[in-house]
C-alpha positions, -999 to +999 in steps of 0.1 A: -372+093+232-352+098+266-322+062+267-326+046+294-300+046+325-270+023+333-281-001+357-270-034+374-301-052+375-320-068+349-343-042+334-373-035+304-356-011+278-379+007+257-372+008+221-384+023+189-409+003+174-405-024+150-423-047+129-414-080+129-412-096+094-432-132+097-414-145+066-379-139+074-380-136+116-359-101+112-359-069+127-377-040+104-371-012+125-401+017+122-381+049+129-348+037+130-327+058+158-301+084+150-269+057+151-242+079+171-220+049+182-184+051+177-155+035+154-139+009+180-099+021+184-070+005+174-053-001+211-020-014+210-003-037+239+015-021+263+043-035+258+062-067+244+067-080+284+032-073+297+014-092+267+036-120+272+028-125+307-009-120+302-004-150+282+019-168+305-012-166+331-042-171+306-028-206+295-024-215+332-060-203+344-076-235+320-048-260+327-052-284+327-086-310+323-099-316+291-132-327+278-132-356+258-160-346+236-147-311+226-111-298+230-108-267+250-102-269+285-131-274+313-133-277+347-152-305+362-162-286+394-191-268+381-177-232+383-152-210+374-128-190+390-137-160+414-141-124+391-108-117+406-089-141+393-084-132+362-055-114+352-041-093+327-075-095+305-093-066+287-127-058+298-154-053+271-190-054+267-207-084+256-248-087+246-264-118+241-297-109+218-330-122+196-360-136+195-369-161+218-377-185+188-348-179+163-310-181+170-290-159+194-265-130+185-235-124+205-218-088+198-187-073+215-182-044+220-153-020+236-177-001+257-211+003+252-216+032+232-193+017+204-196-002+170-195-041+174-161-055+171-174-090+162-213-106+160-218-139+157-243-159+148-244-188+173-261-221+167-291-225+197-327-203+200-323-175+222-347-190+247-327-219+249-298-208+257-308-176+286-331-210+300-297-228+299-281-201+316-306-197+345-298-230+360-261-225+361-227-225+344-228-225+310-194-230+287-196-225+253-163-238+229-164-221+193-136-244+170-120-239+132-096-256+116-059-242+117-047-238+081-005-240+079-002-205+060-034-189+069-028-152+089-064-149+098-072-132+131-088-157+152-120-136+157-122-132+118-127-167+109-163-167+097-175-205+108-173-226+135-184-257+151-198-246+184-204-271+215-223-262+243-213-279+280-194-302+256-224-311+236-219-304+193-254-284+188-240-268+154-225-240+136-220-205+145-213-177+120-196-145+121-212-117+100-209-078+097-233-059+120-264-055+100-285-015+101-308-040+127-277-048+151-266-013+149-303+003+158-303-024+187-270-015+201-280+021+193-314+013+219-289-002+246-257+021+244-268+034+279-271+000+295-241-013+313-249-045+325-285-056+327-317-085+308-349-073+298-373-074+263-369-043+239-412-037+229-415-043+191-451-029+177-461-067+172-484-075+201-471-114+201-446-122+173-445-151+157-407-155+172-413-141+207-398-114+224-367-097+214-345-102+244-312-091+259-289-096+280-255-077+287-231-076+305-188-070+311-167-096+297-130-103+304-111-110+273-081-134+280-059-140+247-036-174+252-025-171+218-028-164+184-055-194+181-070-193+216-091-165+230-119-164+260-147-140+271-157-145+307-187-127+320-185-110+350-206-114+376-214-075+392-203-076+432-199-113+428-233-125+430-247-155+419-264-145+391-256-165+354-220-176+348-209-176+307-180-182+293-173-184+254-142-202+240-126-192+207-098-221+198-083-231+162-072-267+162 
């Protein structure tokens, strides 16, 4: 079956067929498609002076209001700053994923045609939160405990308290991409940015829809136990505006 094409605009994606298991709200995938996606690589920085400045601007660019009810940095004016503000950050591919009735999946990726780098588990129904997203910005903060001799990457810490426009909705989990992630990623690798439903065999499943959304992300690392991913908007338009936190307190 022919992928579909990159596009900029929210789009249906056909899929293989899968079955959607009542008991357990998973993926079973029918014919599970040939999974040709690549190892992520190992880039290095530049250079010493280059990933300090990156940092130098990152910690600047949330300076410096602070919500009282979770502590990352926020901005009180109801957006962020324009796409071309940010600096010195590493662009990477982002999909928000599931069924409409269970929780959403977050997966980066270096580029589309890649093996996740990270997949969380976050703590709100999928519905919920693309609904959320619809009527404007949405900030999600993702916090863990610091631990004095603990030499985990930040990205690796497998649980964290997640608050969502400063509201404590729950946990979110980090996992290893399951054969289901891979197959989905596998469906999408030739969508660039772009929201649609991937048609399972289940005429109405008892979790609704699976549905996507991706889309470029800036990563901007502040330090060792700070990170963010910003969507980006394409052409600057006003569509959905996301941006995901990562901070050990």
């Amino acid at each position: 079956m022919p992928s579909p094409s990159p596009t900029r605009s929210p789009r249906i994606v056909s899929a293989t067929p899968r079955i959607v298991s009542p008991s357990s709200g998973n993926i079973s995938p029918l014919r599970s498609p040939p999974i040709s996606l690549e190892q992520p690589s190992n880039k290095k920085s530049r250079s010493k002076s280059s990933k300090i400045f990156r940092r130098f601007r990152s910690v600047f660019k949330s300076f410096p209001i602070i919500n009282p009810t979770c502590k990352i940095p926020v901005s009180l004016h109801g957006s962020r700053a324009p796409e071309g503000h940010i600096h010195g950050g590493t662009r990477m591919t982002g999909t928000l994923f599931g069924h409409r009735k269970t929780r959403i999946n977050f997966a980066i990726q270096q580029n589309p045609r890649s093996i996740p780098n990270l997949v969380l588990e976050l703590a709100v129904p999928t519905g919920k939160l693309l609904q959320d997203m619809g009527t404007g910005l949405t900030r999600i903060a993702l916090e863990c405990e610091k631990q004095p001799s603990d030499k985990t990457k930040l990205i690796d810490e497998p649980i964290w308290t997640m608050y969502c426009n400063g509201r404590k909705v729950g946990y979110a989990v980090k996992r290893e991409p399951t054969e289901d992630d891979l197959s989905i990623m596998q469906t999408l690798h030739a969508v660039s940015m772009g929201a649609g439903v991937i048609p399972t065999e289940v005429v109405d499943p008892p979790d609704g829809e699976l549905t996507y959304m991706r889309a470029q992300f800036e990563r901007v690392v502040g330090s060792k136990d700070s990170e963010t991913f910003y969507m980006m908007n394409p052409d600057g338009n006003n569509g959905p505006e996301l941006s995901i936190f990562f901070v050990r307190i």
